[in-house]
C-alpha positions, 0 to 999 in steps of 0.5 A: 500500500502508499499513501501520501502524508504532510500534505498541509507543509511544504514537502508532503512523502510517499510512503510504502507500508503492508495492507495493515499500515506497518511497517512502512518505509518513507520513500520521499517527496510526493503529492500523489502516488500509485504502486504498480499492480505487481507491487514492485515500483511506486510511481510518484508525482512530486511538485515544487511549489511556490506562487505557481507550480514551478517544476512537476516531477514523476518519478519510480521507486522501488518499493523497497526504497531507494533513489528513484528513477525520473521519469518526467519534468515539466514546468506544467503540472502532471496528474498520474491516472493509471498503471497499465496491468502488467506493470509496464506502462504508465497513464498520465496527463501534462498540462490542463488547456490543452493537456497531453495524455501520456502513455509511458514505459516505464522500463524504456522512458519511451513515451506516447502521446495519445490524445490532446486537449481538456482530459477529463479521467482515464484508464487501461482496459483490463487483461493485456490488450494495453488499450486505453479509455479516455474522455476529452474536450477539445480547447474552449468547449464543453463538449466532452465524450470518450474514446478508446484507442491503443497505447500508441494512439493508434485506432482511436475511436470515438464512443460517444457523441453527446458531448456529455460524458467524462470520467471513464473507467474500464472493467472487465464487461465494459466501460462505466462513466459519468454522463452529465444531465444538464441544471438550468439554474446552476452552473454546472451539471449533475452526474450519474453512472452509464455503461457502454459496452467497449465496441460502442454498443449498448449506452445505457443509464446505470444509476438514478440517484437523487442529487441534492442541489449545488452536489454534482453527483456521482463518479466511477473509481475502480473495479473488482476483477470479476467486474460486479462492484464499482467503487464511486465517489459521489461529489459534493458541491463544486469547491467544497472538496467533499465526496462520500464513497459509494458502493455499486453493485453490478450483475452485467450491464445493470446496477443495484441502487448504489449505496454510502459505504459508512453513511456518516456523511463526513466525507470519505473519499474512495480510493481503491477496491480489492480485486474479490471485491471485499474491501474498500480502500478510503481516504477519511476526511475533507480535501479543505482541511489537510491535516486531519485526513486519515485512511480506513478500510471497510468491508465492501457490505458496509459497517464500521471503518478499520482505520489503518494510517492515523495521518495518510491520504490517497492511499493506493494498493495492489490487494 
């Protein structure tokens, strides 16, 4: 497992611990992190901050320790999306408007540019095809829609056309999404779950949750390997920094009413499933108020949280 701490000083660290939270072994500075599905290497984004984002940095740890291996510098900040399977490539956007989506070797420094312009989610497809599913606005539009294509940027293919449909996730029967359903009265939209089979087939309303107002609704985070639970995030209003883990159950293409995994409405960011499915990997606490975030585990069922690291956020894990 790693997960990140300090995020409210200066110089926030990656740290690398067993499931349980011990013994854990600092592995240096980092915003955000991912260990890779083999557990080997951690990739690790590290920002020199000052005014503005002065220098990005993604680098690879050993998760032993060690000095890491650079990978990418840019004056322009990096968000890291997504290892591939077998732990050999890397998923990330460079830049915001336009951003360049990214697919990196991490063995070779090899890199490929897929896509380019607002990249609103992305990730690999499961098993070992290294496909990718993204979804993308072009600069000065809101029009959004998801796409699939190789790890080259090869044999692109549009999936949707409504321009209403971000934050793709690929799992084992196809992709689940967030479409968005416009609010006249507000300025952005609510957000609910569909599903679209990989070849483009099969579009369909998965979730149909109420959304209080000013909440923007509900977005896909991870599955379980046989592809029957979907872990989301219903979000809160825009700037609040508030989401609560919600747990989908799946039977196909067709979802039960999704469920609040701890119901204590006090903010609990999702971020990892086991691959059975069992348990979930949460962020506990606000993303407004740093310092007291701590990381939980709970039993995909539902009950009371196991906390794992008292001072820890955006946990990932390769359970």
């Amino acid at each position: 497992m790693t997960y990140i701490t300090d995020l409210d000083k200066p110089a926030p660290q990656v740290w690398v611990s067993g499931i349980g939270g011990s013994p854990a072994t600092d592995l240096g500075p980092a915003s955000s992190a991912l260990i890779s599905p083999n557990g080997a290497e951690v990739a690790a984004i590290a920002i020199q901050r000052g005014p503005t984002v002065k220098d990005s940095t993604l680098s690879i740890y050993a998760s032993s320790g060690g000095v890491p291996v650079k990978i990418v510098e840019s004056l322009q900040f990096i968000q890291l999306l997504s290892w591939s399977p077998d732990s050999k490539l890397l998923l990330v956007a460079v830049g915001a408007n336009p951003a360049q989506l990214r697919v990196i070797d991490a063995t070779t420094d090899q890199s490929h540019t897929i896509a380019t312009g607002v990249i609103d989610g992305a990730s690999f497809a499961p098993g070992t095809s290294d496909q990718v599913v993204y979804a993308r606005a072009a600069v000065n539009t809101t029009s959004v829609n998801v796409y699939t294509t190789s790890a080259t940027g090869t044999n692109t293919r549009q999936l949707t056309h409504d321009g209403l449909s971000e934050y793709p996730v690929w799992g084992p029967n196809g992709i689940v999404y967030s479409h968005e359903t416009p609010r006249p009265k507000l300025s952005y939209p609510t957000l609910q779950l569909w599903f679209i089979g990989a070849s483009g087939a099969g579009a369909h309303q998965l979730t149909h949750v109420a959304i209080p107002a000013k909440w923007e609704g509900l977005t896909p985070i991870a599955f379980s390997a046989n592809g029957k639970h979907l872990l989301a995030n219903f979000v809160g209003p825009q700037g609040s920094d508030h989401a609560e883990a919600y747990a989908v159950t799946l039977a196909g293409a067709k979802a039960a009413a999704p469920r609040d995994l701890t119901g204590g409405g006090n903010g609990n960011i999702g971020d990892a499933i086991s691959d059975d499915g069992k348990t979930v990997l949460l962020t506990k606490g606000l993303a407004s108020n740093l310092a007291p975030l701590s990381i939980e585990t709970v039993p995909w069922t539902g009950g009371k949280p196991t906390a794992v690291v008292a001072q820890g956020a955006y946990a990932s894990w390769n359970l």
